[in-house]
MIVOPA-439127 format. One record per atom (N, C-alpha, C): x, y, z. Coordinates in Angstrom, 1 decimal. Example, Ala and Ser with C-alpha at 12.3 -4.5 7.8 and 13.67 -1.06 7.14 Angstrom:
REM residues 2
R     px     py     pz
R   13.2   -5.7    7.8
R   12.3   -4.5    7.8
R   13.2   -3.3    7.8
R   12.8   -2.2    7.1
R   13.7   -1.1    7.1
R   12.9    0.0    7.9
REM end
This chain:
REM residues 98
R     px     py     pz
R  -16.3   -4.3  -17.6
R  -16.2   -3.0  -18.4
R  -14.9   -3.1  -19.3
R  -15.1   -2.7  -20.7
R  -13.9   -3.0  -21.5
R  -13.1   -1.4  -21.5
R  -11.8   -1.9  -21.5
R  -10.7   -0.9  -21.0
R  -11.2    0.2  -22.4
R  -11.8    0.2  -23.6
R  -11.7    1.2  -23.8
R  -13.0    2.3  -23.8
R  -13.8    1.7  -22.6
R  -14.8    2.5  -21.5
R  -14.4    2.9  -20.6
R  -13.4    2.6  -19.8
R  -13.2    2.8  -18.4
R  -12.1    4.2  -18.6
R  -12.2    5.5  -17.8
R  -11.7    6.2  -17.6
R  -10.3    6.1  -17.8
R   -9.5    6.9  -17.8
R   -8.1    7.1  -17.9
R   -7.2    7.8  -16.7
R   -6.1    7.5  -16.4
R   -5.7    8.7  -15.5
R   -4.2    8.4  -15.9
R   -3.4   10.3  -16.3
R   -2.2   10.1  -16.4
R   -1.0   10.1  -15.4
R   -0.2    9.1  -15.2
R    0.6    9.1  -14.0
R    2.1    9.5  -14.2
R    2.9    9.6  -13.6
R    4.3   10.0  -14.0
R    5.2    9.2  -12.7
R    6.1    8.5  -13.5
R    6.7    7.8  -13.0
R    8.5    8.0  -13.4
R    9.3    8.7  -12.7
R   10.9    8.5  -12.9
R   10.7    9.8  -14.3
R    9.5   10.9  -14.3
R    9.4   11.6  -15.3
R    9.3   11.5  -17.0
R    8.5    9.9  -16.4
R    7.7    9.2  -18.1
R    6.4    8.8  -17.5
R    5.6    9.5  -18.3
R    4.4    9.5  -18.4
R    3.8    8.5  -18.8
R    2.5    7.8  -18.2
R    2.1    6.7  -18.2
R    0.8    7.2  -18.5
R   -0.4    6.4  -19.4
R   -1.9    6.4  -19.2
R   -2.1    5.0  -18.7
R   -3.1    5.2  -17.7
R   -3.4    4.1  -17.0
R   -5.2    3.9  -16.7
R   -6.1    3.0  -17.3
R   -7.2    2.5  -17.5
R   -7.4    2.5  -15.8
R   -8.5    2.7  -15.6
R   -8.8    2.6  -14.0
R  -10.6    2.7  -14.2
R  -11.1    2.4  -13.0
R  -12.3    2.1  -12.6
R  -12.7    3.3  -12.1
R  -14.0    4.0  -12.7
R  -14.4    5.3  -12.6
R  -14.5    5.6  -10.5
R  -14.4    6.5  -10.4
R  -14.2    7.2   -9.2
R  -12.8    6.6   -8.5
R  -11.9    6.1   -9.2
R  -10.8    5.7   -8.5
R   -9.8    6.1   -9.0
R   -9.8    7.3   -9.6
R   -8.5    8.2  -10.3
R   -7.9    8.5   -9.0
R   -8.3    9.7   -8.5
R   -7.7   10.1   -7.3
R   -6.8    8.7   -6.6
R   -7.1    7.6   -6.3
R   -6.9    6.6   -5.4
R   -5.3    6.1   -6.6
R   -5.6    5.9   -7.7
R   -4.9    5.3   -8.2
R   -3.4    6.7   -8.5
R   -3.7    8.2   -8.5
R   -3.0    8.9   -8.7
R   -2.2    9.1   -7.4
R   -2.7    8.9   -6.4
R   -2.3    8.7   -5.2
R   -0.9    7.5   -4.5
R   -1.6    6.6   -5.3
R   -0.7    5.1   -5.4
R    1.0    5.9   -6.4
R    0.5    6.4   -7.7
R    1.5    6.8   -8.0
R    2.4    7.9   -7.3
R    1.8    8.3   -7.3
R    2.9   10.0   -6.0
R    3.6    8.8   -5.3
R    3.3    8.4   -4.3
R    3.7    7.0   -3.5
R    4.9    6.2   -4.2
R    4.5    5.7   -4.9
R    5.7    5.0   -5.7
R    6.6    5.7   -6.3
R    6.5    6.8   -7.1
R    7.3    7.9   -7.4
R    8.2    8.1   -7.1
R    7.7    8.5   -5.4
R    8.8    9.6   -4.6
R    9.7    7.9   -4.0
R    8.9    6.7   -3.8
R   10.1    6.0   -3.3
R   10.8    5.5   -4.4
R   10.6    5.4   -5.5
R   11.9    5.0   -7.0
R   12.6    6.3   -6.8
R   12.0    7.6   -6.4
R   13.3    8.5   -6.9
R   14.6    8.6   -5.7
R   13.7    8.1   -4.2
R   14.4    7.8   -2.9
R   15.6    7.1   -3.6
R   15.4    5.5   -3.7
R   16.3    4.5   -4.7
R   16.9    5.5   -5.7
R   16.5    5.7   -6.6
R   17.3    6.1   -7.4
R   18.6    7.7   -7.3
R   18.3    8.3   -6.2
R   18.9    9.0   -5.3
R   20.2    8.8   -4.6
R   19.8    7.6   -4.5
R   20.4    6.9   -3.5
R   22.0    5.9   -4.3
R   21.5    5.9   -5.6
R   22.1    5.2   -6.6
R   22.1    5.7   -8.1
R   23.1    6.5   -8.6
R   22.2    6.8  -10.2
R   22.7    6.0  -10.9
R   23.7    4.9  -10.5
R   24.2    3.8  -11.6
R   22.7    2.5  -11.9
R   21.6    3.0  -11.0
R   20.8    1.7  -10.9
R   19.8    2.1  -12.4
R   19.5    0.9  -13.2
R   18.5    1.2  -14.5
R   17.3    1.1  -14.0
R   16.7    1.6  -14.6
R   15.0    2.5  -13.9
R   13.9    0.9  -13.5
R   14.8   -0.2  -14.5
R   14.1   -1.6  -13.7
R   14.2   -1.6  -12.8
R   15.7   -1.6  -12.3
R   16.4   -2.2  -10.9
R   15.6   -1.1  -10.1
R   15.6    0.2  -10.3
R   14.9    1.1   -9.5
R   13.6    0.4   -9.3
R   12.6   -0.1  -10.2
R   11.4    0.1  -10.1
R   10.9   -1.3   -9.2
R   12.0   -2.2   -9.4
R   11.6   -3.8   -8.6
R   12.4   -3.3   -7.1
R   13.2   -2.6   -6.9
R   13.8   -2.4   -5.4
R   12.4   -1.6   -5.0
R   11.9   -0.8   -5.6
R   10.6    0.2   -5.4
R    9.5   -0.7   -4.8
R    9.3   -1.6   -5.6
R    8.2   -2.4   -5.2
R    8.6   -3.8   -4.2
R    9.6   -3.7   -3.9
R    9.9   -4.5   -2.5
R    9.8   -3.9   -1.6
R   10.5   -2.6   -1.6
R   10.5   -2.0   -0.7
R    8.9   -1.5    0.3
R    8.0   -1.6   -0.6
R    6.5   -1.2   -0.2
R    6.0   -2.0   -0.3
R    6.3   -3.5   -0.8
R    5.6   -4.5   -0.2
R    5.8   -5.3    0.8
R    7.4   -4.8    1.2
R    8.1   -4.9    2.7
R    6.9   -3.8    3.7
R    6.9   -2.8    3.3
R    6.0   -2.2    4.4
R    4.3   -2.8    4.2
R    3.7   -2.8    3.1
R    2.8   -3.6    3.4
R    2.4   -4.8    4.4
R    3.5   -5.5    4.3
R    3.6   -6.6    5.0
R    4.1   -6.6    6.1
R    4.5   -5.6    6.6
R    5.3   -5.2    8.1
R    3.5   -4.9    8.9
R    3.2   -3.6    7.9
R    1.5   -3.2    8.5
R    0.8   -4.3    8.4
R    0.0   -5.3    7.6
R   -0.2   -6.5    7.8
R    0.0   -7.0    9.1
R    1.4   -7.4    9.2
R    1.3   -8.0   10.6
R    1.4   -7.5   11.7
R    1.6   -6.0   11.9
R    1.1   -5.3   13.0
R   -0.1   -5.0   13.4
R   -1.2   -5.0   12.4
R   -3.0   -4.8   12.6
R   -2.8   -6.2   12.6
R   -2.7   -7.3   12.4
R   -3.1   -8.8   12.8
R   -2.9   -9.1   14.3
R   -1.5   -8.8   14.8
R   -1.1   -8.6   15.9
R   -2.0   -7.6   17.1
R   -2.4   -6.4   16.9
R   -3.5   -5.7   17.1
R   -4.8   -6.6   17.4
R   -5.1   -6.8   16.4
R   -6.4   -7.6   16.3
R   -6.7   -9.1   17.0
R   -5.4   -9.3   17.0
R   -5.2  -10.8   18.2
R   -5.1  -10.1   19.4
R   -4.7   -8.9   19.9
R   -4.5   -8.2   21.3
R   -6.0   -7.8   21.7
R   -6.4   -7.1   20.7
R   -8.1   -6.9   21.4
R   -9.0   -8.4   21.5
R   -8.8   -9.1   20.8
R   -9.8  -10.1   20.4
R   -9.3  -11.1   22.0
R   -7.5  -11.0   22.6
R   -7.6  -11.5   24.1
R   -7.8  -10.9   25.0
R   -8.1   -9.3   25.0
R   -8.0   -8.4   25.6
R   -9.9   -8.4   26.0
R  -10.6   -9.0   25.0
R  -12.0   -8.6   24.9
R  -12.3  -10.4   25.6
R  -12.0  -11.4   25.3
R  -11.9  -12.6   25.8
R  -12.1  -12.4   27.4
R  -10.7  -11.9   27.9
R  -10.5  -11.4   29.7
R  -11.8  -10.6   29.5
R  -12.2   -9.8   29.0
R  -12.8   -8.7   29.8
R  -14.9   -9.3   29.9
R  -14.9  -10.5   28.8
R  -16.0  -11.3   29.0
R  -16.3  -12.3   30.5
R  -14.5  -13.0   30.4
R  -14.6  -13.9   31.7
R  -14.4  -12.8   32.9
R  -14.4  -11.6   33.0
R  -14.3  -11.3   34.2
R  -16.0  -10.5   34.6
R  -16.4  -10.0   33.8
R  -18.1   -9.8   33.4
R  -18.9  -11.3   33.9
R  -18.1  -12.5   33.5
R  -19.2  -13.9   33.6
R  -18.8  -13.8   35.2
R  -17.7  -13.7   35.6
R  -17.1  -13.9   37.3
R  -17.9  -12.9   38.2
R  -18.4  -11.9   37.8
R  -18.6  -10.9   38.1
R  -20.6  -10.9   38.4
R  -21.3  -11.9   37.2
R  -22.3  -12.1   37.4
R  -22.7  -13.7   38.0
R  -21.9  -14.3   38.5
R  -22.0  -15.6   39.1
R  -22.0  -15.1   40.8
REM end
């Protein structure tokens, strides 16, 4: 689909307004992503007003792709716990019918 069919959704970011091309029924999803990012550049930038709205916007996007990747390997870790948790609970079912 060429971007100038594809819906629009307007976002606000550091209180500059962005139009952003998105894939129909994914406004909500993508307006969502921005509130998200928003409120953590203005955390950062809160936190710092000497920082330029780059520095804000790349600390922004570490910072949540630090948590992405924290959750990442906490559901992997999860998912290795059931997957030995379900292992035991087969061998004790096979001991069980022997």
């Amino acid at each position: 689909m060429s971007d100038a069919k594809r819906p629009t959704t307007e976002i606000t970011l550091l209180g500059r307004y962005y139009t952003i091309a998105c894939d129909p029924g994914t406004e909500d999803k993508l307006e969502r992503a921005a509130r998200y990012l928003d409120r953590a550049m203005h955390g950062i930038q809160s936190q710092s007003a000497a920082l330029s709205n780059d520095r804000v916007t790349v600390m922004a996007a570490l910072n949540i792709t630090h948590e992405l990747l924290e959750t990442l390997d906490e559901q992997r870790d999860r998912e290795a716990e059931l997957t030995r948790l379900s292992e035991r609970l087969d061998e004790a079912l096979k001991k069980d019918r022997d």
